[in-house]
Structures are given as C-alpha cells and as structure tokens.
N, C-alpha and C positions, 0 to 999 in steps of 0.2 A: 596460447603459449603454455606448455606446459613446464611446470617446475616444481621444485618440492618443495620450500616455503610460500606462502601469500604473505606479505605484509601488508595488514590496513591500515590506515591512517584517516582518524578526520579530524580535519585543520577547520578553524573558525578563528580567523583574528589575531594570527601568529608570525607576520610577514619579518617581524623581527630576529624570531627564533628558529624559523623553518629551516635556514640553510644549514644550520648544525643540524636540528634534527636529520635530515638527510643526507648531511656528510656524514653521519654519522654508520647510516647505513649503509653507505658507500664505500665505508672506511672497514666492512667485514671479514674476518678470514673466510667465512661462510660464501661461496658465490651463489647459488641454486637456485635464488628468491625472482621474484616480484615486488614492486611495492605500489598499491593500491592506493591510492589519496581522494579522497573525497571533500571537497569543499564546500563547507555549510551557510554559503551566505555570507562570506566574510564580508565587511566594507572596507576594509583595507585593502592595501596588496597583498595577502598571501597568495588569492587566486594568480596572482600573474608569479611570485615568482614560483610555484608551482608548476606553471605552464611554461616558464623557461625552462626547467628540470627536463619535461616532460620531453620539450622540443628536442635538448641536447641527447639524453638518453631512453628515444621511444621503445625501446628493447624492453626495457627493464621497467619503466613508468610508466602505471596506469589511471588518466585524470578524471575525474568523474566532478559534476558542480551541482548543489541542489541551491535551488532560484530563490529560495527562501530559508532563514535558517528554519530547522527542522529537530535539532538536537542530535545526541551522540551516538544512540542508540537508532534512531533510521539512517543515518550518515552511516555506521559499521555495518547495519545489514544493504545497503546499496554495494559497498564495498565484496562484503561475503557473497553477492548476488553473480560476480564476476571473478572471484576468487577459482583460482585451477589449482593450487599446490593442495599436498596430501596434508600440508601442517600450514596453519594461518595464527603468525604472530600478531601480534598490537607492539603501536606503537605510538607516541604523541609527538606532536609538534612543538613542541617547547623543551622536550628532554633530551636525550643521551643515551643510544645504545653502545655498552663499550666492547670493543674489537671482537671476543671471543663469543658475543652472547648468542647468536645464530647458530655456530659451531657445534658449542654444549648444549643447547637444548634441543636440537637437532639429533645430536648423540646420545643423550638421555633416551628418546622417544623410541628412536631405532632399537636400543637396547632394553627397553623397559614395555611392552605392548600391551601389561596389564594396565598403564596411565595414557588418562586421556588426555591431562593438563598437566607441562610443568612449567614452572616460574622462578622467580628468582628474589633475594631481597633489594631493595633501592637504595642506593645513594642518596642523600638529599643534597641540593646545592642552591645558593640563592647568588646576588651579583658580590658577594665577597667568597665566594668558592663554597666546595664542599662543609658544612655542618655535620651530619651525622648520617645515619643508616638505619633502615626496617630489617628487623628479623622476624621470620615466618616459622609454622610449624612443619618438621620436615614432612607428615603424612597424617595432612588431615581429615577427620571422620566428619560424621552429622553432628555429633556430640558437640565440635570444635565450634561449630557456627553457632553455638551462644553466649560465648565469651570473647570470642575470636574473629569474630566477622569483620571486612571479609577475609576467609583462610588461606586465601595467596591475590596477588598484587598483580592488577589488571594490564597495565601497560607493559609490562616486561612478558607478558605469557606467551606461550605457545600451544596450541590445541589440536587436534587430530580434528581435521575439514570436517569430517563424519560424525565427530561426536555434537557440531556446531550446529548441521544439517537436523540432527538427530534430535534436536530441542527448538528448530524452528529460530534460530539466533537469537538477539537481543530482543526483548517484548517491547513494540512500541506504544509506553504508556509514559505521557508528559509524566505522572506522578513518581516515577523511577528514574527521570533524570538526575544525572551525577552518581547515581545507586545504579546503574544498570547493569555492572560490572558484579555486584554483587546477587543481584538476581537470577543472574546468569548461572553462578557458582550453586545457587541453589536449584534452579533447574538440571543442570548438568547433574548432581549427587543425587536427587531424587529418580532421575532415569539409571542409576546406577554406575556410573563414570565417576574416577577418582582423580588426584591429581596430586603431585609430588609440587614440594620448595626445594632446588637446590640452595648450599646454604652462604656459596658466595655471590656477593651483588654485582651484575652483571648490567645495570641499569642505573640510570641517574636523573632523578626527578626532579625539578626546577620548583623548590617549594621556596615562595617567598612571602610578600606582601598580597603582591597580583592576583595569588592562587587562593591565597586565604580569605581575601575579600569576593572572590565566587561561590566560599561556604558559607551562603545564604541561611540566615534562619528558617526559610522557607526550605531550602534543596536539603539541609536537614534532618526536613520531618517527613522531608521522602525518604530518609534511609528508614524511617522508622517504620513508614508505609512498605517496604521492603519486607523489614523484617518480618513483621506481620503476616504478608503474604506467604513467605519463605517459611516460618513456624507450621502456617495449614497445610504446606506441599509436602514437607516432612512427618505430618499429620503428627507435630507432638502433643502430647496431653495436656489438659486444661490447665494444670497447675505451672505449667512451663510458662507462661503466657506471661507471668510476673517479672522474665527476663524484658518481654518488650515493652513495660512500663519501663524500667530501671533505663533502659536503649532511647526511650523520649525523654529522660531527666537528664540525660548524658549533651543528648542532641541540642536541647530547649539551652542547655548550659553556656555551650558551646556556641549558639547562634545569637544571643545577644550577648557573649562576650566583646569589649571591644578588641579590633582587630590588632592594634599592637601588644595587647594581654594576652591576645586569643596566641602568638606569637610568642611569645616569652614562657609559654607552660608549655606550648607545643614543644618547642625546642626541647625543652626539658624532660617532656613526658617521652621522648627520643633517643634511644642507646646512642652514645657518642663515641667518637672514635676511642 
C-alpha cells in the first residue's frame, strides 16, 4: 500500500497505554499514513490489543511480533523493512500525538526539500496531567551536538524514507539502546542531511516514575558510548573529546540518582508552562 506517511511504532509492554497511543493517531487531520507496530516480546497484552486494532482497521495497520525482545532499535528497522511512505514518522506507545502534528510536519517537508528531518518540542505529562515542555533549537548544526544532544526529539520526528535508507536505519548495537535515536541524528548529519525543530509542541510524552526508573545507570553510559562514537563520525579533534568525559559525569550523576530525586530536579531542570 502505498502512502505518504509510515508511522512506526514499537510497543513492548504498554497494553495499558496503547489505545491512546493509537487513538491518537486515529484522531489526525492528516489521513495519508500507515501505522507500522511492531511488537517486542511483550508478556502482557499489548500484542493482543494491538491485533484487535489490526483486525478492526487492516487498511491502515500493519503488525509485525518479534518472539523475543530484541530492543528498540531492531524492532524500528523490522518496521522501516515494510515501510512504503515517502516520510516515516515515530511514534511511542505510551504517548500522544496531538490532532495537527501529521498535517504540519507533512507541510514543513513539502515545502522545505533542503530538510531531511523535522520535529517538534514535547509536552510532558504524568497521571496528574500535563507538567511542562522541551524546547529544541530551531536549526541545528554539528557544533550543536555538544552541548545539545540529542538536537531534535525522537518520537515526534518525521524523516524522508530515503534519507533513513541512506544511513542503513538504526545500528543494531545492544550498547546504543535507549541512545539509538540519537545515533541516528549523528549518522544522518555526518552523510550530510539536516533537520529543522518546529517551535510548537505537537507531541505529548508520558514522562513519569515508570519512565524514569528505565534510566538505568547502565542505559546511561550507553549514551555516553553514543557520544563517543558520534564525536569519531564527526571526526572532531582530540581536544573536543573533554565534552564526552563532562557527558559521563552528567550520566554517572544522573544514574545513581534516587529515582524520586532524580524526579524533582528533572522537573525542574524543565521550561514550565
């Protein structure tokens, strides 16, 4: 089927949250899409009510199960593997696409051919509602990914199919899970592809407890292992390299913070409404 968005999704363990996710996407001005779901092994029910989506609207839903989890990063390239539209959004299973955001980034891309990627900033919301909001830079460089990373915000994106092709998708390396989004961003600018923030938030991230207790000390010091690798793609110079020590003192900090501390600065380190 051909269309002009892909939407991927992979679900792992979200059976509570998936039907907003997808009502959500359901709920677009945009019609044009697909939506791509791949299921990683969940032991809950996400895979079933996923497969009831599926059954109701097989037009438009495509289900894909891997027998084992596998992570986030083979889970989106099984997905891009099947992918037809000329643009493949992201999107998660626990958040919120709001009504317009297909539309506009849609819109942007048509009218902007020099960008490969554009994004949006997030809402954050936990079970007492909305908290605060990400702001992005509107037109980020190489420069930006050392203070900045990552320089646009993974689940709300939208990408040209070809620039995804063009970089071989997400790397599948266990030591890049929960980073793989931002690997990405460095592959993509190293082949020469840029990518635009627009500056209202079109997305809504379900940042709570749940989500804070997956920032592992461990998954961490794979950002750091990110950065690292992202610094040599860039081929910055040896004295740069001092950023990705300061990037493990950040991480290290952060991972054996306790998790309702780790909460309480978060918030705060956060533009609020």
């Amino acid at each position: 089927m051909m269309v002009k968005v892909s939407i991927i999704m992979g679900v792992y363990n979200c059976a509570t949250t998936l039907p907003e996710a997808i009502d959500s996407i359901f709920a677009q001005t945009y019609s044009d899409w697909q939506l791509i779901l791949c299921d990683d092994g969940s032991k809950d029910g996400t895979y079933v009510v996923a497969k009831a989506y599926r059954e109701r609207l097989p037009d438009k839903i495509i289900l894909l199960k891997n027998e084992e989890n596998m992570g986030l990063n083979h889970t989106l390239n099984r997905c891009l593997q099947v992918a037809t539209g000329e643009y493949v959004a992201r999107m998660d299973g626990d958040d919120v696409s709001l009504p317009t955001r297909l539309e506009k980034e849609v819109a942007f891309l048509d009218a902007h051919p020099e960008y490969a990627i554009v994004s949006t900033p997030m809402i954050f919301f936990d079970e007492s509602g909305d908290w605060g909001r990400s702001y992005a830079i509107e037109k980020p460089t190489k420069r930006d990914f050392i203070k900045h990373s990552p320089v646009h915000c993974h689940a709300p994106c939208m990408i040209r199919r070809k620039a995804y092709l063009a970089v071989d998708g997400y790397t599948e390396n266990r030591q890049m899970l929960r980073f793989e989004d931002v690997n990405l961003w460095y592959k993509l600018y190293a082949k020469g592809y840029v990518g635009y923030n627009l500056d209202e938030p079109l997305y809504k991230m379900r940042d709570d407890h749940a989500a804070a207790n997956r920032r592992s000390l461990k998954s961490r010091m794979n950002g750091v292992y990110v950065t690292y690798v992202g610094f040599k793609l860039f081929q910055f110079p040896w004295y740069m390299y001092g950023y990705v020590v300061i990037d493990f003192l950040k991480h290290f900090i952060k991972g054996i913070m306790p998790g309702r501390l780790y909460m309480k600065f978060h918030k705060k380190s956060e533009r609020k409404w």
